[in-house]
C-alpha positions as CSV (number, residue, x, y, z in Angstrom):
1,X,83.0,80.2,66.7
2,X,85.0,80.4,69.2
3,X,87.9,82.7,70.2
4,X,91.1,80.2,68.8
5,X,88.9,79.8,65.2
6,X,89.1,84.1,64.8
7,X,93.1,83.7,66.1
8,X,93.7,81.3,63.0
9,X,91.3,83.4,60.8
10,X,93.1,87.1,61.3
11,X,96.0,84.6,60.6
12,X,94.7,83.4,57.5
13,X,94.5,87.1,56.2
14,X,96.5,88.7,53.9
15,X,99.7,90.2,55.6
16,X,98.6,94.0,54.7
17,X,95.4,93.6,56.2
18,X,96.6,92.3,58.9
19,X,99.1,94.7,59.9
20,X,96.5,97.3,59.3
21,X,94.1,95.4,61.7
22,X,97.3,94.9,64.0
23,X,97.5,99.0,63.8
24,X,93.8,99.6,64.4
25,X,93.6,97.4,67.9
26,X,96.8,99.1,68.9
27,X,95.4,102.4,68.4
28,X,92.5,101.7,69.8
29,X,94.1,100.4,73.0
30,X,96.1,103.6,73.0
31,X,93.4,105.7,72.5
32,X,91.5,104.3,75.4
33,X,94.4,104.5,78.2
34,X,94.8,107.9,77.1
35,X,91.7,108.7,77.6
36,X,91.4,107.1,80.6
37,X,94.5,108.8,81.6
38,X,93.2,112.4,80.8
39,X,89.9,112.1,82.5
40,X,89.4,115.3,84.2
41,X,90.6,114.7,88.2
42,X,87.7,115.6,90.3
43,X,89.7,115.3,93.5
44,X,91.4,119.2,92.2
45,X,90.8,122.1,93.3
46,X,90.2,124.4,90.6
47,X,89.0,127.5,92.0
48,X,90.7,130.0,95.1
49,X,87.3,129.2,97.0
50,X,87.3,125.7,97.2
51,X,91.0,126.2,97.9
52,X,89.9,128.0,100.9
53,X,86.9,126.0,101.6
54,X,89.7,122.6,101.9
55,X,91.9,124.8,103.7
56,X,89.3,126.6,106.8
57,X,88.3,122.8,107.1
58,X,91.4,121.1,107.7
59,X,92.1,123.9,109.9
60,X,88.5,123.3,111.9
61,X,89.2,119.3,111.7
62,X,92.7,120.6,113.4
63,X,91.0,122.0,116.1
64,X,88.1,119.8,116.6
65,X,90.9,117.0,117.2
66,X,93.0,119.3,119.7
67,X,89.7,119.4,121.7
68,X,88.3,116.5,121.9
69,X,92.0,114.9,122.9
70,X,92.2,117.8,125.9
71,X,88.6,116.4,126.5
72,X,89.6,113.1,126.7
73,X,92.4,114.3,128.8
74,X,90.4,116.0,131.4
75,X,88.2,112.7,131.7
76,X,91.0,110.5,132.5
77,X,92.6,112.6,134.9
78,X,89.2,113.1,136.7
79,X,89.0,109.6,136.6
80,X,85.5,109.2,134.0
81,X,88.0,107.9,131.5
């Protein structure tokens, strides 16, 4: 049976049952972008250490960057560039 045959079948139903079968699959679609909407965010960061864990490493990454561009500096204006 293929997908048109169940289209004319739910069609052939009753007009209560279909609405309540109309209301079902709506809820159900609801139900799962909620859910998919309310999924916990891993990317947040719920506690004050990994708050300061994220914030000591963009402050390292920071400084690693300063460094290697003053590297890179010094190499070109030796001439190793």
């Amino acid at each position: 049976m293929n997908i048109r045959e169940r289209i004319e079948d739910v069609g052939d139903l009753p007009p209560a049952l279909a609405a309540v079968l109309g209301i079902v699959v709506i809820a159900l679609l609801v139900g799962v972008v909620w859910g998919l909407l309310w999924l916990p965010d891993h990317t947040k960061l719920r506690s004050p250490e990994a708050r300061e864990r994220a914030r000591r490493r963009t402050e390292s990454q920071k400084r690693q960057r300063a460094l290697r561009r003053r590297r890179e500096s010094l190499q070109r204006r030796r001439g190793g560039g």
